[in-house]
C-alpha positions in Angstrom: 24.1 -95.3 131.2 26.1 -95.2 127.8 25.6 -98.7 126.6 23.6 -97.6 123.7 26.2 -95.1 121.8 28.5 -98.6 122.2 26.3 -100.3 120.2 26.2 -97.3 117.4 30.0 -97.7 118.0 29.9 -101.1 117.2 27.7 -101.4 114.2 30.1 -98.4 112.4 33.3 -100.1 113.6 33.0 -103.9 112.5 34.0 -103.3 109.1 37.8 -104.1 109.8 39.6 -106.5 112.7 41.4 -103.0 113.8 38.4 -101.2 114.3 37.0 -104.2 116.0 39.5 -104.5 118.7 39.3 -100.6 119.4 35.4 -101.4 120.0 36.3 -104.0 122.3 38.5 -101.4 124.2 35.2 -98.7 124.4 32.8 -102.1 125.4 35.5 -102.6 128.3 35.1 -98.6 129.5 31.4 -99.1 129.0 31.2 -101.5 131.0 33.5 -99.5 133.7 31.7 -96.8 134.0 28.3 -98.6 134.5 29.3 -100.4 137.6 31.0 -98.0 138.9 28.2 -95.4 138.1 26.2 -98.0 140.2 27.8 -97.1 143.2 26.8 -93.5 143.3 23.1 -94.3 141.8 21.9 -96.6 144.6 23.7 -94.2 147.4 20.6 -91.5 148.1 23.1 -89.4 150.0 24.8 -88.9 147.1 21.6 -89.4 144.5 17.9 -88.8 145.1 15.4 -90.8 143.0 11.9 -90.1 143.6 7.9 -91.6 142.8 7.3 -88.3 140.8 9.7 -86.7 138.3 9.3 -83.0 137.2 11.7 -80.1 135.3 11.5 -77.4 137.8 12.4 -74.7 135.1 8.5 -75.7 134.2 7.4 -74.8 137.7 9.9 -71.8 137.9 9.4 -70.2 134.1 12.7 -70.2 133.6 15.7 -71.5 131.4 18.2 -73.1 133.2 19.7 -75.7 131.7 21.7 -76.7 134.2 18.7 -76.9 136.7 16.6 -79.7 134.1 15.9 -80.2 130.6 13.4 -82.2 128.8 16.3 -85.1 127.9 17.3 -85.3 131.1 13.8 -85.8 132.7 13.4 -88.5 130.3 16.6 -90.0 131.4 15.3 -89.7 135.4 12.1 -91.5 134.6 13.7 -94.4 132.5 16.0 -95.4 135.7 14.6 -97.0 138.7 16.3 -97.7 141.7 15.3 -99.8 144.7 17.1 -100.3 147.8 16.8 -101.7 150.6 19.3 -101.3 153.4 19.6 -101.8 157.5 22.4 -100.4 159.7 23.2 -102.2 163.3 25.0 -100.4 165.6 27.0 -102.7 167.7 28.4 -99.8 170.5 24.8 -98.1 170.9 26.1 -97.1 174.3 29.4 -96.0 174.0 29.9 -92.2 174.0 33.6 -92.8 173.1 33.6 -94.5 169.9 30.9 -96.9 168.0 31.4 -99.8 165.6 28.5 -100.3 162.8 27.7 -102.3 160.2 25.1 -101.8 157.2 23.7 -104.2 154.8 22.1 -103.3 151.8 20.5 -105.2 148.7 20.0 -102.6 145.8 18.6 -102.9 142.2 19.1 -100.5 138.9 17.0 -100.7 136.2 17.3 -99.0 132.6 15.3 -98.6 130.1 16.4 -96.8 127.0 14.7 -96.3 123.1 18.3 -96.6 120.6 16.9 -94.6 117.8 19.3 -94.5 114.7 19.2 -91.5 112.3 17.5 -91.9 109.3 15.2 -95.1 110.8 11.8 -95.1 111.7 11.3 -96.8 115.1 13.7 -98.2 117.4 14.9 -101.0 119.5 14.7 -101.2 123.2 17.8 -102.0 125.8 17.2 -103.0 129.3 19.7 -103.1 131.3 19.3 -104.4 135.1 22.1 -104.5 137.6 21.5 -105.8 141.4 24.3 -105.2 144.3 24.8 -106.6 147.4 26.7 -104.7 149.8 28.5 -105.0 153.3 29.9 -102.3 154.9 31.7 -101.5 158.4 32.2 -98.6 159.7 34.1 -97.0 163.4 33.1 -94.0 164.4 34.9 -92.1 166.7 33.3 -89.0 168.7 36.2 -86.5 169.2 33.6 -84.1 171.4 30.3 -83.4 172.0 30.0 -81.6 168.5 32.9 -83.8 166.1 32.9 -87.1 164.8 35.3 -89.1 163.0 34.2 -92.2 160.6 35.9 -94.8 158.6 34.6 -97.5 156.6 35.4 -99.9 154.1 32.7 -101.4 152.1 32.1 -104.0 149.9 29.7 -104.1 146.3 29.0 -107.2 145.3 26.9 -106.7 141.2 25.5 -108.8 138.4 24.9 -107.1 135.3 22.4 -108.4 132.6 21.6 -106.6 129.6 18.6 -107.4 127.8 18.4 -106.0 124.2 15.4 -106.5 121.9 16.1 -105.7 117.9 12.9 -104.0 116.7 13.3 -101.6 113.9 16.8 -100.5 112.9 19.0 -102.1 110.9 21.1 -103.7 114.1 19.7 -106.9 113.7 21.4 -107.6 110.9 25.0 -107.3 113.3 23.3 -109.8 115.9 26.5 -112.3 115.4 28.9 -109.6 116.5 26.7 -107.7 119.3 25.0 -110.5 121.5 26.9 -112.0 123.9 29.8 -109.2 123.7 27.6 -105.8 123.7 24.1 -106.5 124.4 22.0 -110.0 125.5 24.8 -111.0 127.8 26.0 -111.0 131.5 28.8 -109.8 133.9 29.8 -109.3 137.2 31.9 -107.1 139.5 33.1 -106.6 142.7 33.8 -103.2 144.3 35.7 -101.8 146.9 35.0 -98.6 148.8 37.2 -97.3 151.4 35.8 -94.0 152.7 36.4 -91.7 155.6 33.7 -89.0 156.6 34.0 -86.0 159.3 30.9 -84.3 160.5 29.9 -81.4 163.3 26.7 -81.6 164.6 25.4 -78.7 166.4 21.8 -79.1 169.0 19.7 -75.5 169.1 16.5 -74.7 170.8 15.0 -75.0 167.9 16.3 -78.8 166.5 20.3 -79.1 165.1 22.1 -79.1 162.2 25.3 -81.1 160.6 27.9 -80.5 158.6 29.4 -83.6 156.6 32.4 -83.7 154.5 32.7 -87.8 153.1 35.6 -88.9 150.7 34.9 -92.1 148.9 37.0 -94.2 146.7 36.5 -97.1 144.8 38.3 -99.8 142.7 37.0 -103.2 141.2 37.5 -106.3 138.9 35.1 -107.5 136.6 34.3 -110.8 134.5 31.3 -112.8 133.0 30.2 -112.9 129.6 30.3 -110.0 128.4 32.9 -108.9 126.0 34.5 -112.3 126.2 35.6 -111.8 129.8 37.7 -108.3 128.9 35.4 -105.9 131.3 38.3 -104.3 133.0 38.5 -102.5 136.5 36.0 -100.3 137.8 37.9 -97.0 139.8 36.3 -93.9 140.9 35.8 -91.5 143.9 33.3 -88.9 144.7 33.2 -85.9 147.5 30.5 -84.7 149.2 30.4 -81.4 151.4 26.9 -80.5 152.9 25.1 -79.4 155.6 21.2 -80.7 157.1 19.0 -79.4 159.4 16.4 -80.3 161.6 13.9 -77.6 162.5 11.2 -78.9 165.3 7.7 -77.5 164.2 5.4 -78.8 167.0 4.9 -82.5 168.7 1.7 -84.1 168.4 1.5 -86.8 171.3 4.5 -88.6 171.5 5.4 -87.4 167.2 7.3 -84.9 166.3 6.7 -83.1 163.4 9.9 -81.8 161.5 11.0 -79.8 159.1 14.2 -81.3 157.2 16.4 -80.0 154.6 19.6 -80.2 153.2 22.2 -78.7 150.5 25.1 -81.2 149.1 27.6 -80.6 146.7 29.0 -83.6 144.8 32.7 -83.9 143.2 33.7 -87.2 140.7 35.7 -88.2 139.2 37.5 -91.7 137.6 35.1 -93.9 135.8 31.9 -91.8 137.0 32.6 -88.7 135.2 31.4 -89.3 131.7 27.9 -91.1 132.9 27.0 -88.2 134.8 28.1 -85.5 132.2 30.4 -82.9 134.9 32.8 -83.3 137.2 30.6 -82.0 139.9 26.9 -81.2 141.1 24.5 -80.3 143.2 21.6 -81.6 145.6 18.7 -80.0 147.4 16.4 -81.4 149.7 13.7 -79.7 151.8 11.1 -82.2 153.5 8.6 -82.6 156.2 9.4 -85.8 158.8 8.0 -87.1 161.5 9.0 -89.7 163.9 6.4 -92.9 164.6 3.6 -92.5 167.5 5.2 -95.6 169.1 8.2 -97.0 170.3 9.6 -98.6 166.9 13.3 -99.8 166.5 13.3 -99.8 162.8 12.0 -96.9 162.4 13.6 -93.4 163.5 11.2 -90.9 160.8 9.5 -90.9 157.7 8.0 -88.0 155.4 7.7 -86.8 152.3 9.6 -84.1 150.6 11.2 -82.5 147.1 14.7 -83.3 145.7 16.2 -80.7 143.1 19.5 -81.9 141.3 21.9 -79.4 139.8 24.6 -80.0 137.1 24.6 -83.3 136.4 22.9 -85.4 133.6 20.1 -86.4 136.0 19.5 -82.8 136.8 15.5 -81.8 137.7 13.5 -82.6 140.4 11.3 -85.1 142.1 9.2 -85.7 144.7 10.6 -88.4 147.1 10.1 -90.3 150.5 12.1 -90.0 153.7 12.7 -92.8 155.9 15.1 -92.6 158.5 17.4 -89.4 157.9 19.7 -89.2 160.7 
């Protein structure tokens, strides 16, 4: 996130009351853009995180900086993600038109060095934000190929920064950081309307989709952090991609699949700037299979490699499938 070039803001800026109210004004967009950064971070349809990290121009012998860099591998392995969500279908039947609703509990964890120019060493900033979200969605299937969806969802985040003053000079602002910048708490809650159209076509050989999704979101914020001013979260973000499933062989009652897909990802609003572009791009190719047993939790799991394009987290990384529809 950006948290750290606030607190550089701050130290230079707290030499005069004007300056400090124009920091209070960049902690308040700070502050924006993480949560609603949040949103797209713990949504792996829109972000992939994965157990291994690598720059592919390494692999490739190239030097494309818009396919990875050394900074922004670093930034990849300083965030963690873990989420854990569950969709229930409650027309499983209905050919017609369905009604779902998903729950997820997801986690973001930071970890940056804040290094300032002519200081040896440097302090450490943790920053951990948890969301709880709700979502419903209706689907409506306009033939045997289109699909209709539109869903409202609902982010529910606590923020909590934890800042540790090691070797540069900031300690000495401690008064005027903790409790407005760094060391301190918020919360927000998000809303996310979104409407999504796919086409799904079968083959001989397995099927592919087409998705086009349009999500928008808007929040309010409080807590402790800069003395309650944390402003309103607003955002959207486009994706157009298309998967497919290729059926390699079935061993006993698993089949073994080949899985990939291309995304292309537009933002804008408060999730611009912690991303670096206005747009990016995802690739996934993986190898699934569904479980030897009747399972109703589980509908595949594999292993495969993510590449992101464009974006500040650009590079790639080996990840985990479970469940890709």
């Amino acid at each position: 996130m950006t948290r750290y070039l606030t607190v550089i803001a701050a130290l230079v800026c707290s030499a005069t009351v004007y300056a400090l109210e124009v920091d209070r004004n960049l902690v308040k967009k700070s502050f924006e853009q993480d949560f609603a950064a949040t949103v797209i971070l713990t949504n792996s349809d829109v972000v992939t995180f994965g157990i291994v990290d690598f720059n592919p121009n390494e692999l490739l012998r190239t030097d494309n900086e818009e396919l990875g860099s050394e900074q922004a591998l670093e930034s990849r392995k300083n965030i963690g993600v873990t989420t854990l969500p569950y969709t229930f279908s409650l027309d499983p039947d209905d050919e017609v038109q369905n009604h779902f609703l998903t729950l997820k509990l997801a986690a973001l964890r930071i970890e940056q060095d804040v290094d300032l120019r002519g200081f040896e060493g440097s302090d450490i900033h943790v920053e951990i934000i948890v969301d709880g979200y709700v979502r419903y969605q209706y689907k409506k299937y306009l033939n045997d190929s289109w699909d209709i969806t539109y869903g409202l969802g609902s982010h529910l985040m606590y923020y909590h920064s934890d800042y540790r003053y090691q070797s540069s000079p900031l300690g000495n602002f401690k008064q005027f950081l903790d409790g407005d910048v760094v060391n301190t708490s918020a919360w927000s809650n998000i809303i996310e309307p979104e409407a999504v159209i796919s086409y799904t076509k079968p083959t001989d050989w397995g099927s592919w989709t087409f998705k086009s999704g349009y999500h928008y979101m808007y929040g309010v914020s409080w807590g402790e952090a800069n003395k309650g001013d944390l402003g309103n979260p607003e955002g959207w973000y486009v994706t157009n991609g298309i998967e497919g499933f290729y059926d390699v062989v079935h061993w006993g009652r698993s089949v073994q699949t080949l899985f990939g897909r291309v995304n292309r990802v537009d933002i804008g609003g408060d999730v611009s700037e912690p991303f670096g572009t206005n747009h990016y791009y995802e690739g996934t190719i993986g190898w699934l299979m569904t479980p030897p047993f009747n399972s109703d939790w589980i509908d595949n799991f594999g292993i495969g490699i993510n590449i992101n394009y464009g974006s500040a987290l650009k590079g790639g990384s080996i990840i985990l499938l479970f469940n890709q529809d």
